[in-house]
N, C-alpha and C positions, 0 to 999 in steps of 0.2 A: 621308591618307584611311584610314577604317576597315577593315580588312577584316569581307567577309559571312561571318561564322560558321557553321558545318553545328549547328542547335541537337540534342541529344539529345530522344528521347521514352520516354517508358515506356513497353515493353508486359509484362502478365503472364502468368501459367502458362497462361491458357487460352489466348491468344492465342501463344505462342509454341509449343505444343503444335500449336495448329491448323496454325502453319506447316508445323512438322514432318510432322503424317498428312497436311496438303493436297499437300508433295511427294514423299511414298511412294505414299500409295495415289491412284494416276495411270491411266495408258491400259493399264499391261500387266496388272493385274490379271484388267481386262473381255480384252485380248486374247492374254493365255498361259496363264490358267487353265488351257484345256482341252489345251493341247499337254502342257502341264508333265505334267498327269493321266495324257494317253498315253505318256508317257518316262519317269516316274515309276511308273505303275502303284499296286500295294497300298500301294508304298514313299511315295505321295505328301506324306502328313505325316511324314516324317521327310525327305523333299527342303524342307518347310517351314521345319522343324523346325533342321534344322542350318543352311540359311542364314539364318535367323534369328539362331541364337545366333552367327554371325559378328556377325550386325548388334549384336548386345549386344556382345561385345567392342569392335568397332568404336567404338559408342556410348562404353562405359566413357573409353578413350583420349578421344575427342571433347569428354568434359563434363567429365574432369578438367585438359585443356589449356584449357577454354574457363574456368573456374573459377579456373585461375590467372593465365590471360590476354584478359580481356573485353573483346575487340577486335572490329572490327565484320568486321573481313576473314577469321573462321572459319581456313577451312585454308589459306588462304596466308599467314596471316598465322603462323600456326605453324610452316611450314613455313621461313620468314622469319627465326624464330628461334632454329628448330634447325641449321638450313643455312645458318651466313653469308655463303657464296659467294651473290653475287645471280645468277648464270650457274645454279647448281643450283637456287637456290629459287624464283627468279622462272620458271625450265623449268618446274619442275613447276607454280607458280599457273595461267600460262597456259594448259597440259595442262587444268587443271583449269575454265576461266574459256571456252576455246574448247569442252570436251564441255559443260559445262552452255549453253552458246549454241546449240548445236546440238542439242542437246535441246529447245529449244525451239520451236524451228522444226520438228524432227521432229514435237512433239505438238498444233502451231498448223497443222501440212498434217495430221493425224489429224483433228483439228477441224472442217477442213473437207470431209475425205470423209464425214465421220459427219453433218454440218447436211446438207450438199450432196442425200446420201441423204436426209436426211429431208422435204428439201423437193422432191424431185424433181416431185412431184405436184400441187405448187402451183403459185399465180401467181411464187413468187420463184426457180421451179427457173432463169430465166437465170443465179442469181449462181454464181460459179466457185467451185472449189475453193478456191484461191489467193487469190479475194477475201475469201473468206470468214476465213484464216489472215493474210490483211497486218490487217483490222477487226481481228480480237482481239490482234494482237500492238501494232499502234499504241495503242487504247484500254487492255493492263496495261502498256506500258509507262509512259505518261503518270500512271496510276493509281502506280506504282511512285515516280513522281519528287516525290509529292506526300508526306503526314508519313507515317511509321513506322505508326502506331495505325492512319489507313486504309487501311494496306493490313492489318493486324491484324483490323480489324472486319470487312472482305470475307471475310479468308482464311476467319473462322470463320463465314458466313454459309455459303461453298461447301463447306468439309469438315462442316457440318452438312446441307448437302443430298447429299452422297456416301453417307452414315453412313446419312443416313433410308432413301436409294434401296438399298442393298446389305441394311440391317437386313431391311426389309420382308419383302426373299426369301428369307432365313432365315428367318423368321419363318414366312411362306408357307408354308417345307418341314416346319417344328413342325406347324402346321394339317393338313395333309394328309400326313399320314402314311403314309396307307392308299394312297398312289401312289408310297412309297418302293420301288423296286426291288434286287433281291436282287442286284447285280451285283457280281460276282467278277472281280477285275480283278488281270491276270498280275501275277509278279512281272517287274519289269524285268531287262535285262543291266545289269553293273557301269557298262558305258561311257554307257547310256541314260540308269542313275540320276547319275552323277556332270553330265552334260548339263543334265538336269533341275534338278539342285542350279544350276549356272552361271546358267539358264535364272531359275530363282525367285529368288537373290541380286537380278537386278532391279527384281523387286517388292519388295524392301526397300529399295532405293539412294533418296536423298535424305533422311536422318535428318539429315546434317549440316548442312543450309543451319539448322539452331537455331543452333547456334553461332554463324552469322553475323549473331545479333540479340544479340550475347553483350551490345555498345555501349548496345542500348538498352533494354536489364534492368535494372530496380534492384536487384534482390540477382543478380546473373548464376551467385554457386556454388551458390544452392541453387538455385533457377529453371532454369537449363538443364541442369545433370545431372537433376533429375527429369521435366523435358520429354523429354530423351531416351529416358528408359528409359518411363515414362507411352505414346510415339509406338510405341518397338519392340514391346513386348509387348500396347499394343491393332489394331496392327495384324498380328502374329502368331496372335492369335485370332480377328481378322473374315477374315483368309486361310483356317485350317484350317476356321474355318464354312464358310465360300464352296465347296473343293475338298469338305467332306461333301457339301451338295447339290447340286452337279453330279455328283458319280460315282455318285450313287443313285436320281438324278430324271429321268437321263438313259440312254434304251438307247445300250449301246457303240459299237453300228451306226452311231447319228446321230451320238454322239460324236466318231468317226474320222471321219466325214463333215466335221462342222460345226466343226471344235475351236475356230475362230476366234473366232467366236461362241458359243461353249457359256456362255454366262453369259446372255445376251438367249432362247437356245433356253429352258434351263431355268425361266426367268422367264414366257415364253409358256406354257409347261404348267401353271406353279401360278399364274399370276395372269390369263391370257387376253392378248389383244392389249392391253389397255392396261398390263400388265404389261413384257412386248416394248416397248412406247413409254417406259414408266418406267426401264429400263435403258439404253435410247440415249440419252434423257438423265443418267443419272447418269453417261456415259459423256463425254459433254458436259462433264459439269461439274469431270469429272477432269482434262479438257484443261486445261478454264480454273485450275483451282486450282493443277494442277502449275505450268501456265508462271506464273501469278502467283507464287508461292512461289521459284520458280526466278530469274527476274527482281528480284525480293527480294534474294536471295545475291548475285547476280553484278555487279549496281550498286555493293554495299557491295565485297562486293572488288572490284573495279577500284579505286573511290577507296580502298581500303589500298593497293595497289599502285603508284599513284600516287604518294601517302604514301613508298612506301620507293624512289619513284626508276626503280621499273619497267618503268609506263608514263608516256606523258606527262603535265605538268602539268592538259593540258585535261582529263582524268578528273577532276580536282575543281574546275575551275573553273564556278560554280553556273550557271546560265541563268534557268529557271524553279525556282521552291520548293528544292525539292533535288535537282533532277535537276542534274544535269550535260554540259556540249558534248557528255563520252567516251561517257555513255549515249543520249546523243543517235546517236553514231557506233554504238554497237554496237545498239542497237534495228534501224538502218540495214542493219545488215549481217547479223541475222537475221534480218530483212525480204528480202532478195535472197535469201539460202542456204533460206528455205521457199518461194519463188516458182519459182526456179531451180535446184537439186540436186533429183539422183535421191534417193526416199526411204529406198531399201533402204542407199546410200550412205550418209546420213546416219545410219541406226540400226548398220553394221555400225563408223561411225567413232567416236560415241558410247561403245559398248561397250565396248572394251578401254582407252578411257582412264581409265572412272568406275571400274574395279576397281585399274587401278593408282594412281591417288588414292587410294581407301582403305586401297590396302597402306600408301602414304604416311604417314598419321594415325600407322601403330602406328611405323613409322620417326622422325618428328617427338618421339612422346613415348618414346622410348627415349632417345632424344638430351636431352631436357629432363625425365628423370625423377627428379634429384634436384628439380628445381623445383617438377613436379607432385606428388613422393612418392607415385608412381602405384608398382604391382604389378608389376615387371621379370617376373613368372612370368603375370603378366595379358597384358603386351604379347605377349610371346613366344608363348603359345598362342592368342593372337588374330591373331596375324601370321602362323601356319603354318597356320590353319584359313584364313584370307583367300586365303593363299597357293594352298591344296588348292582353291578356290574360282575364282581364276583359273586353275588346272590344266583344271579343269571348263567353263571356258564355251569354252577352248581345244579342247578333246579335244571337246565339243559342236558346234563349227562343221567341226572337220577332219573327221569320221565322219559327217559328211551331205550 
């Protein structure tokens, strides 16, 4: 009997790009902006600013592993081949495969306090929270299991509706100028701004899941190193827009009040109530794009992981298109962890995994950098600046 083969598909720069910004620019932009602003202070774009250029390091390492090895399982699969203990590498996949799981279920229960609110007023306020998060996480994961290009073509239809809804409001604050405010904003303490930095690192975290399309690239070395860097540096610039017009369109007073919301406040000033309505939805559509994008990666690695023995066979044994039984189980089980976990739990267990994965990356191509013929002086100051980073989101949560 034959066996059913997993076929490859192509996708291109745009499309692989779009992955990328659809799993960065996510839920924390709309919802840390304005904390970052208050802990950050004057220092705000340089809190940007250098965990950004983490994320460029990061990235570097990312697309010259993925360049030499275009494999659909990104960083486990690298990790795989730097680490031949399966006890080490397969630790860290998992580490990696349970925080993006739980990411998604973190921003499929944001999903639906965000609809929930929205519809409170209507005929559909009975539907729950929680219902609202099992519909979107069933309907991408099924969307996931089906070819490569449509989940490509989706991803660039919601990171072009992210781009329109954020551009607007920049744009907005160009028009009306004459409502910019003169706000003088402290400088921060050393411990606030290093927080801040921790803080904003995860407005940059998910650049990697590109790499995890490395398989279904037709030229994967030039396509995914410049998706990378294409994702960092336009989402580095629609961040530093973002934090100008909140810190100048908004008085300070409301600020510290509302920081939560300081992205939707400052929207209601320059564009009115349907302004306010245009950011809860692009806020909307961060959810959906992250967890699509995210569910993306983490289907492809499990079947790598499968592959080297990890997890069980049924990870790749297919069912429907290209899903598989394993995805079938983990859809399952981040379907229970957004119904049932507390959500402060799931954001506080998330977080110190997705930085120590990315310390990982620069570990992996250190190890395989005769291979990559990557920059031993590249890795090295991307791994100590990564490092200072998870210093930072540490010394962020013990100081508050």
């Amino acid at each position: 009997m034959q066996k059913k083969r997993i076929k490859k598909y192509d996708l291109g720069l745009l499309s692989v790009t779009s992955l990328g910004i659809g799993s960065v620019v996510g839920a924390g932009i709309f919802a840390l902006l304005g904390q970052v602003i208050l802990d950050a202070g004057s220092w705000t774009y340089w809190a940007f600013a250098i965990a950004g250029m983490a994320a460029l390091f990061s990235g570097y390492s990312y697309g010259e592993l993925a360049a030499r090895y275009p494999v659909s399982g990104g960083l486990t699969s690298y990790f795989h081949l730097a680490f031949p203990s399966k006890w080490v590498s397969g630790g860290m996949s998992l580490i990696y495969v349970l925080t993006s799981a739980i990411s998604i279920s973190m921003m499929a229960k944001s999903f639906g306090i965000y609809f929930a609110d929205l519809l409170k007023n209507t005929a559909y306020s009975w539907i729950t929270i929680n219902e609202f998060a099992a519909a979107l996480i069933i309907g991408l994961a099924f969307l996931n299991m089906m070819n490569a290009d449509d989940v490509g073509r989706a991803e660039i239809f919601l990171v072009a509706v992210k781009v329109v809804v954020l551009s607007t409001l920049i744009s907005a604050a160009v028009y009306h100028d004459d409502l910019r405010l003169d706000n003088v904003l402290p400088e921060p303490s050393l411990m606030s701004f290093w927080g801040a930095i921790g803080v904003t690192f995860f407005a940059y975290a998910g650049y990697g899941v590109i790499t995890n399309a490395a398989a279904d690239v037709q030229r994967p070395k030039q396509t995914i190193r410049l998706a990378i860097f294409i994702t960092i540096l336009a989402v580095m610039a629609l961040y530093m827009a973002l934090a100008y017009v909140v810190m100048h369109y908004i008085p300070q007073a409301d600020l510290t009040a509302d920081a939560d919301t300081a992205v939707a406040i400052v929207a209601d000033k320059l564009l009115g109530k349907w302004g306010y309505g245009l950011i809860y939805f692009g806020a909307v559509m961060a959810f959906v794009s992250g967890i699509n994008a995210t569910f993306f990666s983490i289907f492809r690695i499990s079947r790598s992981l499968a592959e080297q023995g990890v997890l069980p066979k049924f990870y790749r044994k297919l069912f429907w298109r290209r899903g598989t039984y394993g995805n079938l189980l983990t859809s399952t089980l981040i379907l229970l962890a957004a119904i049932f976990m507390d959500f402060t739990s799931i954001v506080n267990l998330s977080s110190g995994a997705y930085l120590l994965s990315y310390l990982g990356i620069f570990a992996a191509n250190w190890h395989l950098r005769k291979e990559t013929k990557s920059s031993p002086a590249v890795i090295i100051i991307g791994f100590g600046l990564m490092l200072f980073i998870l210093t930072a989101f540490i010394a962020s949560i013990v100081t508050k």
